[in-house]
C-alpha positions in Angstrom: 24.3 -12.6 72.5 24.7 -11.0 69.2 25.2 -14.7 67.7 21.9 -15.9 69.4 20.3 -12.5 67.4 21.9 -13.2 64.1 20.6 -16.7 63.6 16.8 -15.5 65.3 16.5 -13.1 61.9 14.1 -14.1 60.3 11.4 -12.2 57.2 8.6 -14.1 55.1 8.9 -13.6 51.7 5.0 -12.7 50.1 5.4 -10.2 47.7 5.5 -12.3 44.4 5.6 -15.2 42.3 7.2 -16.3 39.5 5.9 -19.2 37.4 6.9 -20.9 34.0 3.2 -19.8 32.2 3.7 -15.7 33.2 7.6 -15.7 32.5 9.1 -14.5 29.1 10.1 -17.1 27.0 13.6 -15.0 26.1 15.9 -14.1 29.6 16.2 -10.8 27.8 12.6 -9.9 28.1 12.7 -11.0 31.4 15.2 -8.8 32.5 13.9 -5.7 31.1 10.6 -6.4 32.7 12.5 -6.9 36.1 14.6 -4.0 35.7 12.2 -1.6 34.7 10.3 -2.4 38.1 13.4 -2.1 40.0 14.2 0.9 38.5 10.4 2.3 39.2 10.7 1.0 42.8 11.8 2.6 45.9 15.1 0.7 45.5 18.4 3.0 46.4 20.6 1.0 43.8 18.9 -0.3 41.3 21.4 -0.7 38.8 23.8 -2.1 41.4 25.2 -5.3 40.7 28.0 -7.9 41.9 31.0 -8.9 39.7 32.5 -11.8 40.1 35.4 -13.0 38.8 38.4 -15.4 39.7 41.8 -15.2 39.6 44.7 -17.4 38.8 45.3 -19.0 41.9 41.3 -19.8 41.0 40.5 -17.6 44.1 36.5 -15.9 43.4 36.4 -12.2 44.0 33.4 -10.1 44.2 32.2 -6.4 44.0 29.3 -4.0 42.9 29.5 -2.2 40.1 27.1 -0.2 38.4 25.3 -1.4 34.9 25.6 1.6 32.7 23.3 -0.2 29.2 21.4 -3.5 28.6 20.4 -4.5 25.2 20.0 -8.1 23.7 23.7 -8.2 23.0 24.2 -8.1 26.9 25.3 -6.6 30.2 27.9 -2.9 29.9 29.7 -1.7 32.6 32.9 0.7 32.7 35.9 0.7 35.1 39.8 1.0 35.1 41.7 -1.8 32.9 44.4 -1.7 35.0 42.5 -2.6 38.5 42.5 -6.2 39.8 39.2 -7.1 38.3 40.4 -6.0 35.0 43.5 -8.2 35.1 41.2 -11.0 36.5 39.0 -10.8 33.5 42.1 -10.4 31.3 42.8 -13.8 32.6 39.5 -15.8 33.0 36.9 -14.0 30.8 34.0 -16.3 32.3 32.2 -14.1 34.4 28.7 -13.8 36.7 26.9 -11.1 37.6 24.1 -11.1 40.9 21.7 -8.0 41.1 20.0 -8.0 44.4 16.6 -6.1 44.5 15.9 -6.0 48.0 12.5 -4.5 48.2 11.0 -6.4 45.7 12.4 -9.9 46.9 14.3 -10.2 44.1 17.6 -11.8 42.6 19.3 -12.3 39.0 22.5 -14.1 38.3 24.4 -13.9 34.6 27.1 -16.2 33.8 28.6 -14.7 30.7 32.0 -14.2 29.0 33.3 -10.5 29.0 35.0 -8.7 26.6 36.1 -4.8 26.1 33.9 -2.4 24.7 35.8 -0.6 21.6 37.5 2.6 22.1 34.5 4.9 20.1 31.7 3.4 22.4 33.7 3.9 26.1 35.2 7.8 24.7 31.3 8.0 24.0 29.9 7.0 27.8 32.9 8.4 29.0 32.1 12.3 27.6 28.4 11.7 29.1 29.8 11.7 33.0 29.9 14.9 35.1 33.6 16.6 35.3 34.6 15.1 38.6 34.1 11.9 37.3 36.2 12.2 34.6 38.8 13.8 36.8 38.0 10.8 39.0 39.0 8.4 36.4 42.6 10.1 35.7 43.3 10.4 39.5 42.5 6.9 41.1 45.1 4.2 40.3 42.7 1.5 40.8 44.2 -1.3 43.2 47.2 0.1 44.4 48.4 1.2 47.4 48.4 4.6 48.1 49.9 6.5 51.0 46.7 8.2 52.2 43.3 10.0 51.0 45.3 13.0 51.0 47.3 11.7 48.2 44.0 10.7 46.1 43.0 14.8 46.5 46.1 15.8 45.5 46.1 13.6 42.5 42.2 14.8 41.6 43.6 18.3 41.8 46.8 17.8 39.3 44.3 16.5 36.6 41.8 19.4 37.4 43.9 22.2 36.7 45.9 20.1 34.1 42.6 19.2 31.9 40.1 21.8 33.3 36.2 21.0 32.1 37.7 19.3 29.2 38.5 16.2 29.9 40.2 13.2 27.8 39.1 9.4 28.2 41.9 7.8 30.2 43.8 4.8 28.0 43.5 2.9 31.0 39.5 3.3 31.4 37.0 1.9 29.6 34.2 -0.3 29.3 32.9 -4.2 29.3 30.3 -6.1 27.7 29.1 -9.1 29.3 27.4 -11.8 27.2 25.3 -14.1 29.1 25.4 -17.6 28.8 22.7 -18.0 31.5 20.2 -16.7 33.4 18.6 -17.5 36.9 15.5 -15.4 37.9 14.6 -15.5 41.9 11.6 -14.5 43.6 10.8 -14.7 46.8 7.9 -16.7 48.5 6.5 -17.8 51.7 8.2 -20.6 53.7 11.6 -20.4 51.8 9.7 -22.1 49.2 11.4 -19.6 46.8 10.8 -19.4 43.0 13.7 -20.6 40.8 13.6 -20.5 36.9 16.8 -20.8 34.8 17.2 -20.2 31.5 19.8 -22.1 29.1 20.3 -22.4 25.7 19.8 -25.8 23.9 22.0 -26.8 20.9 19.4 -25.1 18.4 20.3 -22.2 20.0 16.8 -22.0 21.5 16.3 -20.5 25.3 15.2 -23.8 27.7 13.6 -22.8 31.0 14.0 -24.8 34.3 12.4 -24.6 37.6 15.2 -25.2 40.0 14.1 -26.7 43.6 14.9 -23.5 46.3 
């Protein structure tokens, strides 16, 4: 029963379009025009996006994380260097990133190589987060086992009353850019007849836009 519901599940993409003559000739543009919308949307998550990276038995791996700055240089994001995606990256810096913006019938995927922020610019973002966070930062060792949530509380409340509201950047925390290598913009349309354009860089260094068949 539930697999005869599953594959009945169907919705009609009609919100947009997306054609070569309206799109910005740089990704970059593109994206900031995207984003902006999504982040003016009713979207819960609009600065959600999935990381994926592989490891060295070539197996993928995928999670959200949350994009914290966007400029022409690329893509930030922040987590703990010592987690599985941070040895990943450590070992295959190639990289692609998917944000999903539901309501708007949307998709973006990167591929890029990531590298880590320096030092000055994570201690910056880092002093910008509410208390808790930071606190949360020191207490989670990211990818390890632990013996319960209890044990995550108790950790959170060692750093609390050892740091109080000031609180230090971890050494093991800090931040990633991602520079894009290229781009794929998705809308939407009727009849699964969705738009595709994908954006790559010729050897002049110029941006070359292609409709890719849905």
């Amino acid at each position: 029963m539930i697999r005869h519901m599953l594959r009945d599940i169907r919705k009609q993409y009609e919100r947009s379009a997306l054609n070569e003559l309206e799109a910005e000739e740089n990704p970059f543009d593109q994206f900031q025009i995207w984003l902006d919308t999504a982040l003016n949307s009713d979207e819960q998550e609009p600065t959600a996006m999935i990381l994926s990276t592989v490891d060295r038995q070539m197996q993928p791996h995928a999670r959200v994380v949350l994009l914290k700055d966007f400029s022409p240089v690329g893509f930030v994001f922040y987590t703990n260097y010592e987690g599985n995606k941070a040895k990943e990256m450590e070992d295959n810096n190639r990289i692609q990133l998917l944000f999903f913006w539901q309501s708007l019938e949307r998709q973006v995927r990167v591929t890029g190589r990531v590298e880590k922020l320096s030092a000055t610019v994570s201690d910056d973002y880092f002093a910008s987060r509410p208390v808790d966070s930071q606190l949360g930062a020191w207490a989670s060792e990211q990818s390890t086992v632990i013996p319960s949530a209890e044990y995550l509380d108790e950790r959170f409340e060692f750093f609390q009353k050892k740091f109080g509201e000031s609180v230090s950047r971890p050494p093991h925390w800090g931040g990633y850019l991602v520079h894009p290598i290229t781009f794929e913009f998705w809308q939407g349309r009727p009849n699964r007849l969705h738009d595709r354009l994908y954006y790559s860089k010729n050897e002049a260094g110029e941006w070359n836009i292609e409709r890719l068949a849905p």
